[in-house]
C-alpha positions, 0 to 999 in steps of 0.5 A, a space after each residue: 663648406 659648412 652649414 650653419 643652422 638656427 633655430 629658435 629655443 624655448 627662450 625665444 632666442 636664436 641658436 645655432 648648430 654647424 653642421 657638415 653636408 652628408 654626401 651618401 647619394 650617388 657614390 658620396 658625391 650628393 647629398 640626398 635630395 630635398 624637396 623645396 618650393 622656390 628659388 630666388 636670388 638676392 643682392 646683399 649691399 653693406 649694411 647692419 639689420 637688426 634682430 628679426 625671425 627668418 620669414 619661412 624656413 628656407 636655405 641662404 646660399 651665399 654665393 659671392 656675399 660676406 655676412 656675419 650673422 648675430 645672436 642674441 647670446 652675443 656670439 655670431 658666425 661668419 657666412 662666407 662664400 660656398 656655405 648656406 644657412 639653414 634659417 629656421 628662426 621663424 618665432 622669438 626674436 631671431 637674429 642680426 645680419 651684419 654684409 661684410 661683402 657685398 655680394 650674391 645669395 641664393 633664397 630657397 624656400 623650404 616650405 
């Protein structure tokens, strides 16, 4: 599992940081708990959407989907089965998202 987080930079460009979850709660088999708004969940049908800005912070789970995500540098990461993505891209351009499988995700809003 990874959790692949995207900001945006002072360019206005989306970036990304891999990151691995902590598990340091409950004898290292949780991560610490994070407050959150909702939940909801989302079909993910074959298809390309252009760049565009997350529209609030929030977690993709995705739980059976295959996406690639793009950036504006030309470089994307693969979100497969079990990882989540941090959006946090909410100004500039943002970024791509290319369903290599469809599938199911899991939209938690984060504020």
């Amino acid at each position: 599992m990874k959790i692949v987080n995207i900001t945006t930079g002072a360019d206005g460009e989306s970036h990304v940081r891999i990151m691995t979850p902590e598990f340091t709660e409950n004898d290292g088999r949780r991560t610490k708990i994070q407050p959150t708004e909702s939940i909801t969940f989302m079909k993910r049908e074959l298809g390309f959407i252009e760049f565009h800005p997350a529209p609030r912070r929030q977690y993709m789970l995705y739980l059976t989907a295959r996406v690639e995500i793009g950036l504006g540098d030309g470089t994307s990461v693969i979100m497969e089965p079990g990882d989540a993505l941090l959006a946090e891209d909410t100004t500039g351009r943002g970024h791509t998202s290319r369903v290599l499988q469809p599938g199911v995700c899991a939209v938690v809003t984060l504020d």
